[in-house]
N, CA, C and O atoms as a DFTB+ gen file, in Angstrom:
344 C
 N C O
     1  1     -23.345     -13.886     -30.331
     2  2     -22.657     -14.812     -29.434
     3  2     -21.355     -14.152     -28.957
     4  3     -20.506     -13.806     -29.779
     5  1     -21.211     -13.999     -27.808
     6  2     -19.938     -13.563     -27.102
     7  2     -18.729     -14.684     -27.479
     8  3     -18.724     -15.914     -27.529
     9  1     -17.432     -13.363     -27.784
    10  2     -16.608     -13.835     -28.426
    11  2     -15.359     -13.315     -27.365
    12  3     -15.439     -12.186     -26.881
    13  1     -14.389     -14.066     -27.090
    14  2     -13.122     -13.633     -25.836
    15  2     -11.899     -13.977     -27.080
    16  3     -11.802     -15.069     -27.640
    17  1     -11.208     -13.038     -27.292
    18  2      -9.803     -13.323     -27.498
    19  2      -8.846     -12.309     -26.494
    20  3      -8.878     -11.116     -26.195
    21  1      -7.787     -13.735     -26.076
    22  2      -6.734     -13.506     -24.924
    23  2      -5.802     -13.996     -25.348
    24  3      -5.766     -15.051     -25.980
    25  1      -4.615     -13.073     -24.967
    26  2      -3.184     -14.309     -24.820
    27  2      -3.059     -13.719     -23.498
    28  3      -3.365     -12.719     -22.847
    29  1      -2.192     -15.326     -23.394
    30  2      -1.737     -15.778     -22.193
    31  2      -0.246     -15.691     -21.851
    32  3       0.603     -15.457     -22.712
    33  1       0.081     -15.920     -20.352
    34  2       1.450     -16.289     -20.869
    35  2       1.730     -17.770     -20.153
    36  3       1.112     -17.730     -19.089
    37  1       2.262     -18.794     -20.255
    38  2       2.297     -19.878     -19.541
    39  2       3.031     -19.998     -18.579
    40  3       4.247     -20.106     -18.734
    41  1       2.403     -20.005     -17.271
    42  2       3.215     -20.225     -16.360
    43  2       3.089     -21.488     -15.415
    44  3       3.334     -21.509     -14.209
    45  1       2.804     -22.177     -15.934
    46  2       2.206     -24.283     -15.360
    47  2       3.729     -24.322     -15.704
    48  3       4.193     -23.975     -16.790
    49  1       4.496     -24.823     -14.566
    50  2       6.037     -25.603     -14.578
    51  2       5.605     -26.301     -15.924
    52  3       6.043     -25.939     -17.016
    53  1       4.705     -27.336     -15.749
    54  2       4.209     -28.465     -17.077
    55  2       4.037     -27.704     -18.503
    56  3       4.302     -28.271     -19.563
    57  1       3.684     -26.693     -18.446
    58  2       3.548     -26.065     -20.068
    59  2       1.921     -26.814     -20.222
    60  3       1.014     -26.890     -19.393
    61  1       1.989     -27.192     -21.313
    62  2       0.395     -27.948     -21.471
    63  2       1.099     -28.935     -22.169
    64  3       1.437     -28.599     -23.304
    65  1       1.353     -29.840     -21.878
    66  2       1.984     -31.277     -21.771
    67  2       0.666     -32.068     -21.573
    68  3      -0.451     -31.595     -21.785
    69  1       0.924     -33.332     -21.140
    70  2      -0.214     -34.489     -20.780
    71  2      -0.979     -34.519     -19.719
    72  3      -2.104     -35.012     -19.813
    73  1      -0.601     -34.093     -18.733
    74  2      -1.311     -34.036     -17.652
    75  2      -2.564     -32.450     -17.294
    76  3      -3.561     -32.419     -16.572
    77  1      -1.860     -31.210     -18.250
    78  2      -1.995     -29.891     -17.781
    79  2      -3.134     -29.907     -18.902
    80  3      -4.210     -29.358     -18.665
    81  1      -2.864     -30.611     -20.265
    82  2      -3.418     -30.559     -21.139
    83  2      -4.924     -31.771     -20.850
    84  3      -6.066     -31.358     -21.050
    85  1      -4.759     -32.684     -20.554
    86  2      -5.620     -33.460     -20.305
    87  2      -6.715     -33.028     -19.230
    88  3      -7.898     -33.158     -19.545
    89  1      -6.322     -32.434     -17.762
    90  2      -6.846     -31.399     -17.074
    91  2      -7.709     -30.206     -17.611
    92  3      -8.581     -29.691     -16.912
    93  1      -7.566     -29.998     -18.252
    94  2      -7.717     -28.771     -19.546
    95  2      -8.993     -29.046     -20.124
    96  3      -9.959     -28.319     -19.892
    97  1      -9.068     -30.175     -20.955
    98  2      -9.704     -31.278     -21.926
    99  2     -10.965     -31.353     -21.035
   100  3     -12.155     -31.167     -21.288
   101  1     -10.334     -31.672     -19.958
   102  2     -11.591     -32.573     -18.840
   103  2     -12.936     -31.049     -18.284
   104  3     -14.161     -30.932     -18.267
   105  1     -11.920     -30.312     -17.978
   106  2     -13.144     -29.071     -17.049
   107  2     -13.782     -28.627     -18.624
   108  3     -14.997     -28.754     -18.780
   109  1     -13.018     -28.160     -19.663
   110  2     -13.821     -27.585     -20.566
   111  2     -15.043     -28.623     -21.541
   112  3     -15.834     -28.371     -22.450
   113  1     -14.809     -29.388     -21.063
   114  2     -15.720     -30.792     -21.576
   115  2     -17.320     -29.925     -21.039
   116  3     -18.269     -29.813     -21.815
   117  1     -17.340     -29.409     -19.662
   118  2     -18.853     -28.753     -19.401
   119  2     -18.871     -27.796     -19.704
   120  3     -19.376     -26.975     -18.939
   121  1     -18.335     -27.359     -20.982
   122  2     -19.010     -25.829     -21.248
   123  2     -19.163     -26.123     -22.806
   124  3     -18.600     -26.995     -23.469
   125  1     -20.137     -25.093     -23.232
   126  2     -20.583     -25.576     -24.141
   127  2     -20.075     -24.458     -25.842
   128  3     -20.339     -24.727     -27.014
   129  1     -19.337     -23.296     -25.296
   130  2     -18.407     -22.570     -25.964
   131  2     -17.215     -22.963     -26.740
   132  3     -16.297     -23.462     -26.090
   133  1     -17.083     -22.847     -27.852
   134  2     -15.831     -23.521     -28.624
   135  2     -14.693     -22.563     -28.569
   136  3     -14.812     -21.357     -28.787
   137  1     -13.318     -23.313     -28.192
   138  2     -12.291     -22.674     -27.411
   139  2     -10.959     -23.519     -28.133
   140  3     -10.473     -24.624     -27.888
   141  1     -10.555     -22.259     -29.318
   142  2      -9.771     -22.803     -29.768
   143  2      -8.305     -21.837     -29.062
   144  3      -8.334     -20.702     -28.588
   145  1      -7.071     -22.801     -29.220
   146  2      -5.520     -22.052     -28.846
   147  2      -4.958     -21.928     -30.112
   148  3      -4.992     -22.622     -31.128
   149  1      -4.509     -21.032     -29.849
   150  2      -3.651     -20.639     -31.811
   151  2      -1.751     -20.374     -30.649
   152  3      -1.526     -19.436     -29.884
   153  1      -0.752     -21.604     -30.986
   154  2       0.749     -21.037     -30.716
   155  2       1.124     -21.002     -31.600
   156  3       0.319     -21.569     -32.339
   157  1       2.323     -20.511     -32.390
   158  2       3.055     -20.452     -33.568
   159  2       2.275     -20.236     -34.512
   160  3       1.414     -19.373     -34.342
   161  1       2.347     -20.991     -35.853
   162  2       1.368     -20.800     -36.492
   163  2      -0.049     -21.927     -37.060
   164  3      -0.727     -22.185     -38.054
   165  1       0.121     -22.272     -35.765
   166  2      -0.658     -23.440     -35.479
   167  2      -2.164     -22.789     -34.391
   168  3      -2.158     -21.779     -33.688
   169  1      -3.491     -23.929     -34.630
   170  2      -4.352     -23.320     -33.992
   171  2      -5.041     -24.305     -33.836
   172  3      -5.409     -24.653     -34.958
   173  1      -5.529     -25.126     -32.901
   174  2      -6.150     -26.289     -32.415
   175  2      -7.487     -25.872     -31.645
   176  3      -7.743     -24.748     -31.213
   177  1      -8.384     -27.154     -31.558
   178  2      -9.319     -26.916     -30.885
   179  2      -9.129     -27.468     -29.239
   180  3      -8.943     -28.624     -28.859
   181  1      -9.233     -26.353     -28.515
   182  2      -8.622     -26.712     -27.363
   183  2      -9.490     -28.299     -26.252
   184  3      -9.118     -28.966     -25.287
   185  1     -10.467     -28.272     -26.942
   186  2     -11.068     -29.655     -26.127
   187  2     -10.546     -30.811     -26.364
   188  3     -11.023     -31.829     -25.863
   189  1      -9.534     -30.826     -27.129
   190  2      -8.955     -32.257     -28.074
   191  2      -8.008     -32.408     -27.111
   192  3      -7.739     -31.245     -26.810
   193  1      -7.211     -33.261     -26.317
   194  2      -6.186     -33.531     -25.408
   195  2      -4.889     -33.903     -26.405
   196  3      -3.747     -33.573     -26.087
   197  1      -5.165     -34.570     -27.551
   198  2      -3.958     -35.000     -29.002
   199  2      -3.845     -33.356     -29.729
   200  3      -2.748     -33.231     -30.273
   201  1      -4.355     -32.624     -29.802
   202  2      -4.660     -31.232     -30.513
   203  2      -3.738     -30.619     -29.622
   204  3      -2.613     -30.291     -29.998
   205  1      -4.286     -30.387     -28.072
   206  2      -3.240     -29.468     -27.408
   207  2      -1.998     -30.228     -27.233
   208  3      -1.127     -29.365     -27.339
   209  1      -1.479     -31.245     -27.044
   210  2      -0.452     -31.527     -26.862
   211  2       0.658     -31.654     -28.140
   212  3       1.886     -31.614     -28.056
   213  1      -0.296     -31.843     -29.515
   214  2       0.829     -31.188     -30.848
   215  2       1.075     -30.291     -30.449
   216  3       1.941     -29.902     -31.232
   217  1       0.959     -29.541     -29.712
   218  2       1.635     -27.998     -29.915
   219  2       2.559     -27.767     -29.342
   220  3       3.061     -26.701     -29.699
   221  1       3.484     -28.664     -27.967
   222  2       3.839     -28.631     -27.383
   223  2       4.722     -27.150     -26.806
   224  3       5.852     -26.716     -27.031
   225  1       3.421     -26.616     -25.864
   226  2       3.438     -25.539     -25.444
   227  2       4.195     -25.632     -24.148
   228  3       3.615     -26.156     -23.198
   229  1       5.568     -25.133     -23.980
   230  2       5.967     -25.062     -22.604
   231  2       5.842     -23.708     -22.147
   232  3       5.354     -22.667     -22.587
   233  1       6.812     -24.298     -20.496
   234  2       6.739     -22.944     -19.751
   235  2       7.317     -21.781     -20.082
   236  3       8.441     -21.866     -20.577
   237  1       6.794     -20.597     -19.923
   238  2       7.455     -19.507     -20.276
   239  2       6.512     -18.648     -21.872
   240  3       6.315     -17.451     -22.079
   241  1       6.120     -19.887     -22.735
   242  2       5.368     -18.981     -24.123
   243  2       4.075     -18.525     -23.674
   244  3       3.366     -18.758     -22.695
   245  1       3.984     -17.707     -24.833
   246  2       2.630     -16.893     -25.083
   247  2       1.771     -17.318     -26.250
   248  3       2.071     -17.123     -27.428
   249  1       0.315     -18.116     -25.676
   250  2      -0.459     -18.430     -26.279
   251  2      -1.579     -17.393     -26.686
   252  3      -1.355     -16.231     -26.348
   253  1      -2.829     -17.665     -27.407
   254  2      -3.678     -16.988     -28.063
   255  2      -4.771     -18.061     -27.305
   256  3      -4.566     -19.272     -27.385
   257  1      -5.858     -17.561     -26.620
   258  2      -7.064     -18.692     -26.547
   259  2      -8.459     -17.634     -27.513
   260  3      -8.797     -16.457     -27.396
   261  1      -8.797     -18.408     -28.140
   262  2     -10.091     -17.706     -28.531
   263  2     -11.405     -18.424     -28.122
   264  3     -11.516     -19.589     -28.503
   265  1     -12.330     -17.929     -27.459
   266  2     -13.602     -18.567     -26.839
   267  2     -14.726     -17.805     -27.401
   268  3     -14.944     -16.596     -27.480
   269  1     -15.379     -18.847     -27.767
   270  2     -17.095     -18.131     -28.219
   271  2     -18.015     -18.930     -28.332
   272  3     -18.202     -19.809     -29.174
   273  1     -18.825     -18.500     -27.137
   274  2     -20.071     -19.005     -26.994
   275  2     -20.346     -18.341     -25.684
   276  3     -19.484     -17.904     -24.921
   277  1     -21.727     -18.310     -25.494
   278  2     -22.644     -17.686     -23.984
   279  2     -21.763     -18.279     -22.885
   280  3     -22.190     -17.810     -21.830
   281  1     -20.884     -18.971     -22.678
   282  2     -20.292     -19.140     -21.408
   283  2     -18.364     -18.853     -21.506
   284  3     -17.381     -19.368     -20.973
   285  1     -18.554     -17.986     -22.286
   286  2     -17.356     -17.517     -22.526
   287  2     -16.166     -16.832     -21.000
   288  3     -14.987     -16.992     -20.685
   289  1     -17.138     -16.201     -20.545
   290  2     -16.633     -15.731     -19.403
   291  2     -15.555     -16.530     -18.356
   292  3     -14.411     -16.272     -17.982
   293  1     -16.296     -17.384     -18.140
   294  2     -16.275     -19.211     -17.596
   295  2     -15.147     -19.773     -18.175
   296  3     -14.155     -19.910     -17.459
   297  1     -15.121     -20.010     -18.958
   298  2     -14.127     -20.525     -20.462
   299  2     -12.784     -20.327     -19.726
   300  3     -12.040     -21.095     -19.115
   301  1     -12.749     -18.796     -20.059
   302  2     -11.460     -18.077     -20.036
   303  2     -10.732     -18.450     -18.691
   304  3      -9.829     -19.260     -18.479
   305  1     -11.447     -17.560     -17.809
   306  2     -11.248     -18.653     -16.278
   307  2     -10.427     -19.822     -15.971
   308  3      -9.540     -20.000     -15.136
   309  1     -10.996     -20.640     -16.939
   310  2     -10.661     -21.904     -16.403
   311  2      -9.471     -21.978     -17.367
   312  3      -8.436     -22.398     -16.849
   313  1      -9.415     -21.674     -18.584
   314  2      -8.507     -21.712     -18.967
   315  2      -6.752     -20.780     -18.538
   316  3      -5.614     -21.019     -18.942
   317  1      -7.105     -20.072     -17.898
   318  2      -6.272     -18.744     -17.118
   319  2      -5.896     -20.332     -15.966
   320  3      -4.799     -20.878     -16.084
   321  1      -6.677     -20.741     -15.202
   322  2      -6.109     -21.491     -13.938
   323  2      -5.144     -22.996     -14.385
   324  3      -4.313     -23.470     -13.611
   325  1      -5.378     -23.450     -15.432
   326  2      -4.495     -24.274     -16.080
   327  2      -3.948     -23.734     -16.435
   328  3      -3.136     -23.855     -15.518
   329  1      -3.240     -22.703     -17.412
   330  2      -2.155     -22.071     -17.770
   331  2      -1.436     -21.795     -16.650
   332  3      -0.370     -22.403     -16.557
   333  1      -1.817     -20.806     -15.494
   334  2      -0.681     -20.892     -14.868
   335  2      -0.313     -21.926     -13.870
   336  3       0.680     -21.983     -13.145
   337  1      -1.414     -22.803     -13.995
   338  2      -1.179     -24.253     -12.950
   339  2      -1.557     -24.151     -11.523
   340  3      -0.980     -24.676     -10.571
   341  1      -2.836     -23.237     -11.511
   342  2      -3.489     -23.284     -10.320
   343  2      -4.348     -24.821     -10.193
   344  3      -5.010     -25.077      -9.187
């Protein structure tokens, strides 16, 4: 099973707050790859909208996403266009 580890750097004005994070929650809901974020020394499962927003990731840090599963490619993507708030 294809496995993606990336960091990021955040550039969403929002950070992954409620709205960036909930956005987030919603597109990766159709994929079927488990996509966890590791900030500090913390590491959540990124489909949880209460998970990403403990972390309270603002603008400017550097996250960790790890994705694995056959649509990994995809994953990352989408996760890259919420981070920087495309």
């Amino acid at each position: 099973m294809p496995k993606i580890v990336k960091k990021m750097m955040v550039t969403n004005p929002e950070g992954l707050h409620a709205r960036p994070a909930s956005q987030l929650v919603k597109k990766l809901s159709k994929f079927k790859s488990s996509v966890i974020i590791k900030y500090g020394d913390k590491a959540v499962n990124a489909k949880s909208v209460l998970s990403v927003i403990t972390l309270g990731i603002d603008l400017g840090v550097e996250i960790e996403v790890i994705v694995e599963g056959d649509d990994a490619e995809d994953v990352i993507k989408v996760v890259e266009g919420v981070v920087s708030g495309e």
